[in-house]
VOPAGU-2260 file (C-alpha; in pm, 1 decimal, decimal comma):
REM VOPAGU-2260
SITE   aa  ch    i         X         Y         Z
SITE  UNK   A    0    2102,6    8541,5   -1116,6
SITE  UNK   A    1    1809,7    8560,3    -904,1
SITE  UNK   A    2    1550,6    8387,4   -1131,2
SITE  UNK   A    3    1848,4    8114,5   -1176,5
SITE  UNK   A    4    1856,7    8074,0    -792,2
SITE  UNK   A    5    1502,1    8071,3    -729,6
SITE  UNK   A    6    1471,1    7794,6    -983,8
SITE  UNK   A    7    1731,6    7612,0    -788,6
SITE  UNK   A    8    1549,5    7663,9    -473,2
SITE  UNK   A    9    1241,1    7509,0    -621,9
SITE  UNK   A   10    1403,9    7231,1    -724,0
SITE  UNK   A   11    1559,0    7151,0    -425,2
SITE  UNK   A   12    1224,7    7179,7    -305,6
SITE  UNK   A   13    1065,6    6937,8    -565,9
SITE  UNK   A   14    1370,7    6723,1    -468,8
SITE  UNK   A   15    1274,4    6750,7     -89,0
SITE  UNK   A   16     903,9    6687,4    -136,9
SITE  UNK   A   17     947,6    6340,2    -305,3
SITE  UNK   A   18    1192,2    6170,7     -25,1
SITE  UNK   A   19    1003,5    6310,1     245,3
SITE  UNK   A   20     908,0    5911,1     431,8
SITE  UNK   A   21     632,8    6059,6     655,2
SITE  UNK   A   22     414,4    6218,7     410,7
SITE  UNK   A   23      38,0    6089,3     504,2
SITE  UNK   A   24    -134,2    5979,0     119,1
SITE  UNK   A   25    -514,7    5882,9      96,9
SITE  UNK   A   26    -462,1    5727,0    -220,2
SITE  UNK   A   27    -217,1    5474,2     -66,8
SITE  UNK   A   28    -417,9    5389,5     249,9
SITE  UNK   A   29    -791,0    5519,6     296,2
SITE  UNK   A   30   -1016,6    5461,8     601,2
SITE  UNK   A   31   -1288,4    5339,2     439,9
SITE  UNK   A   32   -1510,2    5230,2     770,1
SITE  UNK   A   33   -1456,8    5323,4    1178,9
SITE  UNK   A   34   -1757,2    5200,1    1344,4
SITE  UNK   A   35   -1815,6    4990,5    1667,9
SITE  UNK   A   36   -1920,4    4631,0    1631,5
SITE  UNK   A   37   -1983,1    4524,2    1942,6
SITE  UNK   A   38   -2180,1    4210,1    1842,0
SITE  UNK   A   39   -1848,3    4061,1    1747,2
SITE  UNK   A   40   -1754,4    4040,2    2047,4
SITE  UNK   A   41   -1858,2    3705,9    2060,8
SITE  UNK   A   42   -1690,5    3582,3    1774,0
SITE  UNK   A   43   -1433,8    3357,6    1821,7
SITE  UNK   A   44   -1152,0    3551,1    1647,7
SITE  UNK   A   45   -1175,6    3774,6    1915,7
SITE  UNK   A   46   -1254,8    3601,3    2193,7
SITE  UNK   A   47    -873,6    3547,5    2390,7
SITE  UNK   A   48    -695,3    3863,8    2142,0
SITE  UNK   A   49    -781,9    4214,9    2209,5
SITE  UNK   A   50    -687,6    4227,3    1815,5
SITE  UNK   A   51    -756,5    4058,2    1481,7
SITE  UNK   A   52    -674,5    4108,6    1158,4
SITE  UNK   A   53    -796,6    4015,7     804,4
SITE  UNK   A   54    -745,7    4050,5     450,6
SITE  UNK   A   55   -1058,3    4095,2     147,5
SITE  UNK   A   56    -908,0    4022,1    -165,8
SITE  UNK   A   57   -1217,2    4069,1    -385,9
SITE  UNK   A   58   -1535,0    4273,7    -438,3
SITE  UNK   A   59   -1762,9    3989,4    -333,0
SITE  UNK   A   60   -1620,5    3901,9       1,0
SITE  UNK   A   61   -1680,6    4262,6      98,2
SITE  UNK   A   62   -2015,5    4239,9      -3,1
SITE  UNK   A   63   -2084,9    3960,3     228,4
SITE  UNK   A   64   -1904,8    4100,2     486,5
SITE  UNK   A   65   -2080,5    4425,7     430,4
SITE  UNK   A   66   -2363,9    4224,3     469,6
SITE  UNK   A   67   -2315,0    4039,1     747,5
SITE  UNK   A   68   -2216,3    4323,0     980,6
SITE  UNK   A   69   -2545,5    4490,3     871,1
SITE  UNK   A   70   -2713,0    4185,3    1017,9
SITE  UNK   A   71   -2541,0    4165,4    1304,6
SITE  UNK   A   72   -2586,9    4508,7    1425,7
SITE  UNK   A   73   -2948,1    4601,6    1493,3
SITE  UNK   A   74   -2865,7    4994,6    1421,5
SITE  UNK   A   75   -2623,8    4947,7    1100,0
SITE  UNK   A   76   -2719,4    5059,1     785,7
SITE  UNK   A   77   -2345,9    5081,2     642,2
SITE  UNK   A   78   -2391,0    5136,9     236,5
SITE  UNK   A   79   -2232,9    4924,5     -13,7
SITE  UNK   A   80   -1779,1    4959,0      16,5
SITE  UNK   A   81   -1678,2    4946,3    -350,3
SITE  UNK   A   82   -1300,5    4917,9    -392,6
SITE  UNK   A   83   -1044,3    4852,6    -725,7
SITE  UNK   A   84    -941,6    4516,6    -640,9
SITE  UNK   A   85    -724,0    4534,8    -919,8
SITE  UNK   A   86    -550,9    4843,2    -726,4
SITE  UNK   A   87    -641,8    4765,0    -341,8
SITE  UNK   A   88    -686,9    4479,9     -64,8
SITE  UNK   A   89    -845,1    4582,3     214,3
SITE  UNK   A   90    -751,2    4522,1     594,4
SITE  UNK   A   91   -1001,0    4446,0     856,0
SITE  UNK   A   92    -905,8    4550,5    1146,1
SITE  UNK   A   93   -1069,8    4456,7    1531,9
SITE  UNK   A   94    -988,8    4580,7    1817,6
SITE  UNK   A   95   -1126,7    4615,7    2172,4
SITE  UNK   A   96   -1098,2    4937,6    2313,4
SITE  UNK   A   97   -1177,8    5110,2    2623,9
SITE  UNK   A   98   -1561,1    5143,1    2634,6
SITE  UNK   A   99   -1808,6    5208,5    2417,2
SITE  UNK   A  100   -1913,3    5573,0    2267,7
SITE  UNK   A  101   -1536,1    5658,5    2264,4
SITE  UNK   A  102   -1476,2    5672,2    1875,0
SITE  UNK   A  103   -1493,4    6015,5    1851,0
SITE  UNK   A  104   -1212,9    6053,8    2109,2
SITE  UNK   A  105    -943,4    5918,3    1896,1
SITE  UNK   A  106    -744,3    6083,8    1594,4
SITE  UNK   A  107    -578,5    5874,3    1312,2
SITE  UNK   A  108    -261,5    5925,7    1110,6
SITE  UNK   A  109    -160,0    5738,4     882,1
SITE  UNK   A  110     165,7    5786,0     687,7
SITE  UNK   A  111     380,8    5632,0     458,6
SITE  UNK   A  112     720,5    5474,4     571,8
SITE  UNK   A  113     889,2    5407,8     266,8
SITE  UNK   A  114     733,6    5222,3     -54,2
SITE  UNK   A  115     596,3    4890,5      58,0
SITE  UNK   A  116     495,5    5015,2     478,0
SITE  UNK   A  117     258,2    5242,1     618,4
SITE  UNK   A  118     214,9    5314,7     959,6
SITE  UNK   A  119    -122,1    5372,7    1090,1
SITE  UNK   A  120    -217,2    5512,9    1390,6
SITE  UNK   A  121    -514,0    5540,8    1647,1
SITE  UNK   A  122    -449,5    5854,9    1874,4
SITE  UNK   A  123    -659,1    5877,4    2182,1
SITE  UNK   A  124    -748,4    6251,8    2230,6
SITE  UNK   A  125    -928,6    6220,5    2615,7
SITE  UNK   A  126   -1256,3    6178,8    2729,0
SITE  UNK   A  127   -1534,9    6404,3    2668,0
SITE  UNK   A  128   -1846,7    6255,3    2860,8
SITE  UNK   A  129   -2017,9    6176,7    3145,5
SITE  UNK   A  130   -1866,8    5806,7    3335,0
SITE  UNK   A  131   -2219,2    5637,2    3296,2
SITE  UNK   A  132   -2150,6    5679,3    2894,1
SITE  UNK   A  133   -1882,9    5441,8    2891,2
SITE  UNK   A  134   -1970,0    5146,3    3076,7
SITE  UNK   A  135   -2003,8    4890,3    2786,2
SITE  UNK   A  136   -1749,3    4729,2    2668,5
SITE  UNK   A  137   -1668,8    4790,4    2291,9
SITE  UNK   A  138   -1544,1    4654,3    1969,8
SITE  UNK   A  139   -1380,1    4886,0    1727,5
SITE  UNK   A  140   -1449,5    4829,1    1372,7
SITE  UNK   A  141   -1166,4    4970,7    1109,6
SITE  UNK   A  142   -1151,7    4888,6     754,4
SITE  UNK   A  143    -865,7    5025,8     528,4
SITE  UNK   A  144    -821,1    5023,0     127,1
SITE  UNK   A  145    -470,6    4967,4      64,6
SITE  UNK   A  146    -254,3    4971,6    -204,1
SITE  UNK   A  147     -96,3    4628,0    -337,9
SITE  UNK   A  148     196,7    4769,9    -308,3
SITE  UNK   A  149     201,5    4774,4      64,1
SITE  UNK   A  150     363,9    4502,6     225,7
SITE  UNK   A  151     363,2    4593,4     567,4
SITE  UNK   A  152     133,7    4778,5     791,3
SITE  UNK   A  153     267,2    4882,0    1162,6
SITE  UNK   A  154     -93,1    4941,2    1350,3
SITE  UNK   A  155     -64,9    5150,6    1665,7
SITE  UNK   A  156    -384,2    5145,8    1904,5
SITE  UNK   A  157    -292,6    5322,2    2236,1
SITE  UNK   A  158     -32,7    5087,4    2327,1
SITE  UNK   A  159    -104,5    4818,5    2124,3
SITE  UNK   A  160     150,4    4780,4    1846,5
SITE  UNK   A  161     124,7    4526,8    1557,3
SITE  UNK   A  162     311,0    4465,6    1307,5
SITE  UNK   A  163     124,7    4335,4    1004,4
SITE  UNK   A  164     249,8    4138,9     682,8
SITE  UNK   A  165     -37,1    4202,6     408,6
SITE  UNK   A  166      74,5    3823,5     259,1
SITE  UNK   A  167    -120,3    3708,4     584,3
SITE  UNK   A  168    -248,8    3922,7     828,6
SITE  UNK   A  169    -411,2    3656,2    1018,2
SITE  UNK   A  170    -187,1    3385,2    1004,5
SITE  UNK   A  171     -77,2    3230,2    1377,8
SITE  UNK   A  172     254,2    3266,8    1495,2
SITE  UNK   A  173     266,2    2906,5    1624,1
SITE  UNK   A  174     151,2    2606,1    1581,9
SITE  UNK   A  175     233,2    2405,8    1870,4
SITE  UNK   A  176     -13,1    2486,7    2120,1
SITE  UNK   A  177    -345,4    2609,9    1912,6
SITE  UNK   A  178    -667,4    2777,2    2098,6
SITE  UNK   A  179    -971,3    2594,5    1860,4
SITE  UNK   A  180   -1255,1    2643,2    2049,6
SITE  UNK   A  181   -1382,7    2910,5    2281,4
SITE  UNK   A  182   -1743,6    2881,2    2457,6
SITE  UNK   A  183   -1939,7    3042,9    2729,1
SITE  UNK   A  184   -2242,0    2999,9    2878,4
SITE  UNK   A  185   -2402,0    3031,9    3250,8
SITE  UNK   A  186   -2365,7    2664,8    3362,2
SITE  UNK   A  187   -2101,2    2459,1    3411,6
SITE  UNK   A  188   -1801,9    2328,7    3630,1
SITE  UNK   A  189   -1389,6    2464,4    3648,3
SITE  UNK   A  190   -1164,5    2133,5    3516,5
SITE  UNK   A  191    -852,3    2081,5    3362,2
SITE  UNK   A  192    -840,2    1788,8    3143,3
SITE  UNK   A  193    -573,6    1643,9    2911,5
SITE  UNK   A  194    -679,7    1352,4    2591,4
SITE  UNK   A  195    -458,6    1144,1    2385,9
SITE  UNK   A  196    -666,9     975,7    2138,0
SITE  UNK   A  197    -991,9    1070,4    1992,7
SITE  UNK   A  198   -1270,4     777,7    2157,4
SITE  UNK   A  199   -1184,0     906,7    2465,4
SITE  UNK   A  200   -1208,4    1288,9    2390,8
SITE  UNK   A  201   -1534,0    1235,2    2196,4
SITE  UNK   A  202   -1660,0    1038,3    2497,6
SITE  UNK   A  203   -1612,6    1309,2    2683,6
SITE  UNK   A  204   -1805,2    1571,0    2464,1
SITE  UNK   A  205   -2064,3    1354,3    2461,8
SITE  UNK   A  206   -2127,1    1329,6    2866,4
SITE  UNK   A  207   -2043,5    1728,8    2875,8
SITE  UNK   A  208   -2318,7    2014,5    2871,3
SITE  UNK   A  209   -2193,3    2215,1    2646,8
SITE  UNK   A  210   -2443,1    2393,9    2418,3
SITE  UNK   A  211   -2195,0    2473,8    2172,0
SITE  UNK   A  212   -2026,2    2149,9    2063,9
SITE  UNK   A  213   -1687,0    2120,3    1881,0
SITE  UNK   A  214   -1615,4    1965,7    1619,6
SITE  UNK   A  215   -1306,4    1975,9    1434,5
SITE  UNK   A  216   -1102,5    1738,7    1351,7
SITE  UNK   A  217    -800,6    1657,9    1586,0
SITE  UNK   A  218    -472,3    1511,3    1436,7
SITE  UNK   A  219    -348,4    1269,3    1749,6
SITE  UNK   A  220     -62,4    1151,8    1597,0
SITE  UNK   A  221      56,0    1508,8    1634,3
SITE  UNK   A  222    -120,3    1647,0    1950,8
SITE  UNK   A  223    -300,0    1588,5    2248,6
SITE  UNK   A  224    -614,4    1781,3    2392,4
SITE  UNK   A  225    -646,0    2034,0    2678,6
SITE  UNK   A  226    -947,7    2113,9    2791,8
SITE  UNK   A  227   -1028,8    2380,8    3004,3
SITE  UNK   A  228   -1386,6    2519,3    3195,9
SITE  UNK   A  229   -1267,6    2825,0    3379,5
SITE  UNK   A  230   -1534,4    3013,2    3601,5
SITE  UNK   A  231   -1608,4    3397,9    3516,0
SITE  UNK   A  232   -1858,9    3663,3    3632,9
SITE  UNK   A  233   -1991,1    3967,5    3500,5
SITE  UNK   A  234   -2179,7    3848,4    3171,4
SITE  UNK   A  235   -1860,5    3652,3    3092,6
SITE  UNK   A  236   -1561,2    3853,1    3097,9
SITE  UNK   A  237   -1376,4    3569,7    2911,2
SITE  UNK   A  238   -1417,8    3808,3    2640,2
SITE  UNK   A  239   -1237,8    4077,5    2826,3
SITE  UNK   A  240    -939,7    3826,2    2830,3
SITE  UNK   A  241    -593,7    3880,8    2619,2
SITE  UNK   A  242    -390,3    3560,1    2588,7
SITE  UNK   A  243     -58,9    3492,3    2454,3
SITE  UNK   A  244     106,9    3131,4    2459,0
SITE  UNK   A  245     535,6    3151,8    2493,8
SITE  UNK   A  246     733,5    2833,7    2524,0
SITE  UNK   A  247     999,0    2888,0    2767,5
SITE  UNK   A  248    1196,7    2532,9    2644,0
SITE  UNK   A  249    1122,4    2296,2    2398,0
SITE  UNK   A  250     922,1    2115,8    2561,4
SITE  UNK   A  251     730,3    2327,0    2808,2
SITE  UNK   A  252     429,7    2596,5    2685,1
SITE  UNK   A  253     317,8    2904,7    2916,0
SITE  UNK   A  254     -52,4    2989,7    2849,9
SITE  UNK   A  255    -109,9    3387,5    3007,3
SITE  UNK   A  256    -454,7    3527,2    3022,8
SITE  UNK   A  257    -476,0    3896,8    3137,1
SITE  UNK   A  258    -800,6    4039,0    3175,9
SITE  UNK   A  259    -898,2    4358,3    2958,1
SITE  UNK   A  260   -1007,7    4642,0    3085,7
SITE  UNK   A  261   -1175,9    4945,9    2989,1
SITE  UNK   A  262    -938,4    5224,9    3013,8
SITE  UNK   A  263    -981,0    5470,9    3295,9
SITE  UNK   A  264   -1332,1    5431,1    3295,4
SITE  UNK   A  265   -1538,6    5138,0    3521,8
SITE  UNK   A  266   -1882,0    5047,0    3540,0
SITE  UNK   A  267   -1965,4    5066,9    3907,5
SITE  UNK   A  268   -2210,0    4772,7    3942,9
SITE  UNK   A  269   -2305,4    4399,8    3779,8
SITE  UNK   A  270   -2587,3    4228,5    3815,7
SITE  UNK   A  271   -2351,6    3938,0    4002,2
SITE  UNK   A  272   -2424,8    3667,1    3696,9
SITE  UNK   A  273   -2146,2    3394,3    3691,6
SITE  UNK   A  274   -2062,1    3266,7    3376,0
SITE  UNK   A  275   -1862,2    2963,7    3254,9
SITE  UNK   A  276   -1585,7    2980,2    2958,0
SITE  UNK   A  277   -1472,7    2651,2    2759,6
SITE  UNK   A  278   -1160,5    2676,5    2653,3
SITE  UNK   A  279   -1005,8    2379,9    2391,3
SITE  UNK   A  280    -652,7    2360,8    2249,7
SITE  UNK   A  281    -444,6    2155,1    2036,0
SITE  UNK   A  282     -84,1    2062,5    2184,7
SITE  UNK   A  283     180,7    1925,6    2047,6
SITE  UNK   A  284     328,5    1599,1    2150,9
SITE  UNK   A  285     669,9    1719,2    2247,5
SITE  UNK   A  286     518,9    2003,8    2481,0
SITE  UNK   A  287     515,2    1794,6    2833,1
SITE  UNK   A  288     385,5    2068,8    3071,9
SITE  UNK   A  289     169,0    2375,1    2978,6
SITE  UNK   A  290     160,2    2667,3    3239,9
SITE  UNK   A  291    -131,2    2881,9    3299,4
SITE  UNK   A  292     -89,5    3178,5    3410,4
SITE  UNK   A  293    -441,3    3365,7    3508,0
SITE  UNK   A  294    -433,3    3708,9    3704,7
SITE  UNK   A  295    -781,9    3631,0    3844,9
SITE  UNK   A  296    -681,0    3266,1    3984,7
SITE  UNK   A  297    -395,2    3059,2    4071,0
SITE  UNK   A  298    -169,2    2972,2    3849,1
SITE  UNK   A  299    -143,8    2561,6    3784,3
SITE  UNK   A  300     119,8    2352,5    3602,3
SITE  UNK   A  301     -37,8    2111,3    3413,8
SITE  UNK   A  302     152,6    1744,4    3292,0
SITE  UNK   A  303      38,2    1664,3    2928,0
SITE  UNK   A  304     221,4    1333,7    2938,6
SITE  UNK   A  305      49,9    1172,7    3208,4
């Protein structure tokens, strides 16, 4: 009898094992990279979202990627990622972060929800140096093998959450009011101005100082342009800027930018440098105002249809 209920214990145990949903699996989801990449900083993708995300689908994209971060950063020397596409995607994943020399101050769990979701989270364990260490700004770098059978990733950074579809990880929410161009440089002049057809947009490129010109394609039968040239200081803290775009009606956009900043931890001088950020969107024909809503400035309504 006891042999009989020891082997029933065991299987119970067996039984228990298998349907536990939090178990944490490395064959599921690996860390493959954590690094910072703070020359991305200036990369579009990154420039108005604290967060981006991106899907490699094949051996050779991750060997250009690979080898464009090891060009990028003067001190990387990151080896060749091989991964079983035939298994495994993998996830980029950016995120700006408190400061820089901070990533060994944060733990990471990952488990397994249920068969096709995985949560993965960034833990930050406290700081353990001096102030003066932390006074650049950062990029974290994460990359993460993951199995095909994953179709949703919930990412947790501090209080960041994001909820990730692996069909897409990058694809925009909306597309009514579209952010296509982000710029900065240390000359230039605040303006808000709206276009409804291309000569006169392009005319105004032309007679603009921007170093970095534009050029995609605008579709005017669908939207108009707004154009934006905010002021900033500090070595351009337009990329210490999270923005999100709402629509409170139909045919009304809000634009928010909140300013990032490092947690806990300040730099206590600048060197006083002003720069300028240009800011382009795309915005739908139906949307008559657009909002923005800037916690360094004053907000301004703007009328698209005049």
């Amino acid at each position: 009898m006891k042999k009989i209920a020891i082997i029933i214990l065991l299987i119970i145990g067996f039984i228990g094992c298998g349907s536990n949903s939090t178990k944490k699996s490395s064959q599921v989801v690996k860390n493959l990279v954590t690094m910072e990449a703070n020359c991305w900083v200036n990369e579009k993708k990154l420039y108005l979202h604290t967060k981006y995300f991106e899907k490699i689908e094949n051996q050779e994209a991750l060997d250009r990627f690979v080898s464009s971060l090891n060009n990028c950063l003067y001190d990387s020397n990151l080896s060749r990622v091989e991964v079983d596409f035939t298994k495994y995607n993998v996830l980029i994943y950016y995120t700006k972060y408190n400061a820089s020399n901070q990533l060994d101050e944060y733990s990471e769990e990952i488990t397994i929800e249920n068969n096709n979701s995985v949560k993965i989270e960034q833990i930050f364990t406290g700081h353990n140096k001096n102030e003066e260490k932390y006074c650049n700004g950062a990029i974290q770098l994460r990359l993460y093998q993951i199995d095909k059978t994953i179709e949703h990733v919930e990412m947790i950074h501090e209080n960041e959450i994001s909820q990730v579809s692996m069909d897409n990880p990058s694809k925009p929410t909306q597309d009514r009011v579209v952010s296509f161009f982000v710029h900065t440089q240390d000359s230039g002049e605040e303006m808000v101005e709206v276009f409804n057809d291309n000569e006169h947009y392009q005319i105004f490129l032309a007679e603009q100082n921007i170093r970095q010109k534009p050029t995609k394609e605008i579709d005017f039968e669908r939207y108009r342009v707004l154009y934006r040239v905010v002021m900033e200081g500090d070595d351009g803290v337009l990329s210490q800027v999270d923005e999100s775009i709402t629509f409170p009606t139909s045919t009304e956009a809000k634009i928010v930018d909140q300013h990032f900043h490092p947690k806990d931890m300040y730099c206590g001088t600048t060197d006083g440098s002003v720069w300028y950020g240009f800011l382009i969107y795309m915005v739908d024909r139906e949307i008559e105002s657009v909002e923005i809503i800037d916690d360094y400035r004053d907000n301004i309504i703007i009328n698209m249809t005049e």
